[in-house]
MIVOFI-412377 format. One record per residue (C-alpha): residue number from 1; residue in one letter; x, y, z. Coordinates in Angstrom, 1 decimal, always signed. Example, Ala and Ser with C-alpha at 12.3 -4.5 7.8 and 13.67 -1.06 7.14 Angstrom:
% residues 2
{pavex = 1, miti = a, xx = +12.3, yy = -4.5, zz = +7.8} $
{pavex = 2, miti = s, xx = +13.7, yy = -1.1, zz = +7.1} $
***
This chain:
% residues 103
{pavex = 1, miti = x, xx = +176.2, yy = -41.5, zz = +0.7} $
{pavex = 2, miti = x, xx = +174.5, yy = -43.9, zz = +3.0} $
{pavex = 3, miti = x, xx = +176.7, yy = -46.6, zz = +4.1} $
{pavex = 4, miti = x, xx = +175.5, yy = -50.2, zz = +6.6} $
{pavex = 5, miti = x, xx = +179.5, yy = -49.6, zz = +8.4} $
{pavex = 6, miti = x, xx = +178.9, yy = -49.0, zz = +11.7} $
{pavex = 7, miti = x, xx = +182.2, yy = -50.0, zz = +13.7} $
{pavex = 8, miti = x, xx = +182.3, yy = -48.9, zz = +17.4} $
{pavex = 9, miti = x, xx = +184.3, yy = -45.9, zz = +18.4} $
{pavex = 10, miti = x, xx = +187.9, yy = -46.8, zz = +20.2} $
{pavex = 11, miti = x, xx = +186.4, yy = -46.5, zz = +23.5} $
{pavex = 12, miti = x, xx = +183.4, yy = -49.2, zz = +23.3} $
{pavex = 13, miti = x, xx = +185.3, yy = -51.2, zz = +20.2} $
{pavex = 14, miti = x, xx = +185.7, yy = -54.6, zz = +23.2} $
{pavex = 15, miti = x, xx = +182.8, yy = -53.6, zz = +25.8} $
{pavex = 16, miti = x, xx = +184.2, yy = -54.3, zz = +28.6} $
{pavex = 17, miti = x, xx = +187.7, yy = -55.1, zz = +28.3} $
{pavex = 18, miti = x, xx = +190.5, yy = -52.5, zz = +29.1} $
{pavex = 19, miti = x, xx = +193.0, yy = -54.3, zz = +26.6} $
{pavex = 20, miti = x, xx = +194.5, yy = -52.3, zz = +24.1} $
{pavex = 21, miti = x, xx = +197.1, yy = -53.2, zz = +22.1} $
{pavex = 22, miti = x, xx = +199.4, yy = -51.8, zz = +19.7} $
{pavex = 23, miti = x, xx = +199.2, yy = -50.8, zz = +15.9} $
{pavex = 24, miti = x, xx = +200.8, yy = -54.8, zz = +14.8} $
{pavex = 25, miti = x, xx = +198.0, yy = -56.3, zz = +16.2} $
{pavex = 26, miti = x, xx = +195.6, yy = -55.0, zz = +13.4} $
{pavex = 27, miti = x, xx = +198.1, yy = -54.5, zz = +10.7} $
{pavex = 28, miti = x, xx = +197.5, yy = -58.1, zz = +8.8} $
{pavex = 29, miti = x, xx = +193.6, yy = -56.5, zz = +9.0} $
{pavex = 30, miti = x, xx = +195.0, yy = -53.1, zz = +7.1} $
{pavex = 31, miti = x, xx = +197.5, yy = -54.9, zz = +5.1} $
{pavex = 32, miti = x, xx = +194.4, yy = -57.0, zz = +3.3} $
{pavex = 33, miti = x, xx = +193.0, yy = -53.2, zz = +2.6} $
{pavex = 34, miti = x, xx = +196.6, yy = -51.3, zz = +1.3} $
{pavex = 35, miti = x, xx = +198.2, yy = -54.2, zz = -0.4} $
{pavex = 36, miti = x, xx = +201.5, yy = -53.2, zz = +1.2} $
{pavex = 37, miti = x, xx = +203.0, yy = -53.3, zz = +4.7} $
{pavex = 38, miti = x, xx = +201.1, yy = -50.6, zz = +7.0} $
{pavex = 39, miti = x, xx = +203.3, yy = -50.9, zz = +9.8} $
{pavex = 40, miti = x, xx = +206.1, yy = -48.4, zz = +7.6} $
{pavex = 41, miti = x, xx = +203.0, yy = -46.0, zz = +7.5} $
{pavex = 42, miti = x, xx = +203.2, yy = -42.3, zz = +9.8} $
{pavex = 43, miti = x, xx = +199.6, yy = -41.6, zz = +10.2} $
{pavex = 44, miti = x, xx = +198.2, yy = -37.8, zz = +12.0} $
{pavex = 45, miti = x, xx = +195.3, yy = -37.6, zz = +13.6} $
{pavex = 46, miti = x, xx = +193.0, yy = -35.1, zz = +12.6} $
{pavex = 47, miti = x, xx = +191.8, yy = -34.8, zz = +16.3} $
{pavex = 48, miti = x, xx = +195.2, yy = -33.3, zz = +18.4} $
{pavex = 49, miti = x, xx = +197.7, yy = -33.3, zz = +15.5} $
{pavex = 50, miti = x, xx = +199.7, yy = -35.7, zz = +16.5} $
{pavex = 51, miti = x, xx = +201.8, yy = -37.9, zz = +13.8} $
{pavex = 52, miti = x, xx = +202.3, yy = -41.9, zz = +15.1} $
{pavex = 53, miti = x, xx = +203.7, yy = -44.7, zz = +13.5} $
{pavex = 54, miti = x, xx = +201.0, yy = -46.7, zz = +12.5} $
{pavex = 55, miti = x, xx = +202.2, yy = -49.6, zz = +15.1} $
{pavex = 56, miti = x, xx = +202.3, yy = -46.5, zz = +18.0} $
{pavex = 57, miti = x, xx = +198.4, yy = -46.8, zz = +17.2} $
{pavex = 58, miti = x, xx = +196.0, yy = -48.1, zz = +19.8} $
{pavex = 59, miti = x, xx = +194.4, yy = -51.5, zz = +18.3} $
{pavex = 60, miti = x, xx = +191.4, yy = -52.7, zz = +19.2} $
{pavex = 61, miti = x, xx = +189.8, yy = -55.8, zz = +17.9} $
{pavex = 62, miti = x, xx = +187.4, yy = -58.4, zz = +17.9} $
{pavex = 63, miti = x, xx = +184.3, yy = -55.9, zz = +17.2} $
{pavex = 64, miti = x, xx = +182.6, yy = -55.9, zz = +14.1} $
{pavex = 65, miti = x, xx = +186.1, yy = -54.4, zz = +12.6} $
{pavex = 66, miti = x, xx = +189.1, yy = -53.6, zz = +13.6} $
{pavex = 67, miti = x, xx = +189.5, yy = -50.2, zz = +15.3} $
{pavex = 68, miti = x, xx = +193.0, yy = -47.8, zz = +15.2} $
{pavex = 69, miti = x, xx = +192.9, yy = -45.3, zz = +18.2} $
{pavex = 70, miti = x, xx = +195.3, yy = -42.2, zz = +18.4} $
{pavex = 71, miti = x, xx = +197.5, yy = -42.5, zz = +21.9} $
{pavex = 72, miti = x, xx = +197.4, yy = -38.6, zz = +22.2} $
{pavex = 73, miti = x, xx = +194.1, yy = -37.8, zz = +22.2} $
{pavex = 74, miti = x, xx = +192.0, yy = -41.9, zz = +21.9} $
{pavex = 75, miti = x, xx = +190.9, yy = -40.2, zz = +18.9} $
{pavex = 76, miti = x, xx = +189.1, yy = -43.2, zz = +16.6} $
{pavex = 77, miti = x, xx = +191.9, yy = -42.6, zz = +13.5} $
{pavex = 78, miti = x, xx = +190.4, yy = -45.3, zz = +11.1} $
{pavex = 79, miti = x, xx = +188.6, yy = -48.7, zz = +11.2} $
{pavex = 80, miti = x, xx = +188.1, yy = -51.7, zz = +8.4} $
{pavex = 81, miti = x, xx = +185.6, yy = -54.1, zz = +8.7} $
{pavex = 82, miti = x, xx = +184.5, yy = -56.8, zz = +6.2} $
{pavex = 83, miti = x, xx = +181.0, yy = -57.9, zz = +5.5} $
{pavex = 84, miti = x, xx = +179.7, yy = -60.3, zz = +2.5} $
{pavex = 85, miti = x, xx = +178.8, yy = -56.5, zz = +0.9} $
{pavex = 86, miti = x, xx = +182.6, yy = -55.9, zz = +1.1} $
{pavex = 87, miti = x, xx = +185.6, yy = -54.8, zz = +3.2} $
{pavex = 88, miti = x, xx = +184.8, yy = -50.9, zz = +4.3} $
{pavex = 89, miti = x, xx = +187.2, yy = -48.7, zz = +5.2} $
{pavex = 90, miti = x, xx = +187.1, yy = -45.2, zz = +7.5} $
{pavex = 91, miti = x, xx = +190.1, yy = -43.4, zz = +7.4} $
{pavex = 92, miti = x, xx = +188.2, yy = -39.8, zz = +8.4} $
{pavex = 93, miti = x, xx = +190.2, yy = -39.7, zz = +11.6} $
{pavex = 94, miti = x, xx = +193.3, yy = -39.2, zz = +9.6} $
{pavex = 95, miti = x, xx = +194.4, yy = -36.0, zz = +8.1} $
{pavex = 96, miti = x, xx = +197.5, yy = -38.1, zz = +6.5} $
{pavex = 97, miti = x, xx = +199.1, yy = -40.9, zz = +6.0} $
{pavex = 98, miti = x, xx = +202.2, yy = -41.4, zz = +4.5} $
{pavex = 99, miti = x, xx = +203.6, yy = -44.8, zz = +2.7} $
{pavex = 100, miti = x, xx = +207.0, yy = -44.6, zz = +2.6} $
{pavex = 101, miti = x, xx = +208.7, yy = -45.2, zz = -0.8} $
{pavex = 102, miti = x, xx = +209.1, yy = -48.3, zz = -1.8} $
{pavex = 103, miti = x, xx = +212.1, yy = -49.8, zz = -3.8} $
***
């Protein structure tokens, strides 16, 4: 499948910038994508294993998406972007995520 996303990996998503910030920083972005809160969601990387809250993520915004990194490993663990084609969403840094149940 041949796709136009092209978001930047977690280490060149704000070129020259060393701010990173945490998971709530891009959780209105996911939020628009799940329809449900994101920041309840434990997410694993598929890179070193490790299982984060999605707030524990590293956030990185103000690319052409929004960017989650893994703080074990900077992994790249997903990224959402919108374009007028429509909102695309890479979650193949995952091998999980779980939504809590909701009431």
């Amino acid at each position: 499948m041949t796709s136009e996303f092209s978001a930047p990996d977690a280490a060149q998503a704000i070129p020259g910038s060393s701010t990173v910030l945490d998971g709530n920083a891009a959780a209105g972005e996911f939020s628009r994508v799940f329809a449900s809160d994101p920041t309840m969601v434990t997410v694993r990387c598929r890179g070193c294993g490790a299982t984060q809250g999605f707030t524990q993520l590293k956030a990185y915004l103000g690319g052409p998406g929004t960017v989650l990194g893994c703080r074990g490993c900077d992994a790249t663990i997903a990224r959402v972007a919108t374009t007028r084609q429509g909102t695309w969403l890479d979650l193949s840094g995952a091998s999980s995520w779980l939504f809590p149940p909701t009431s």
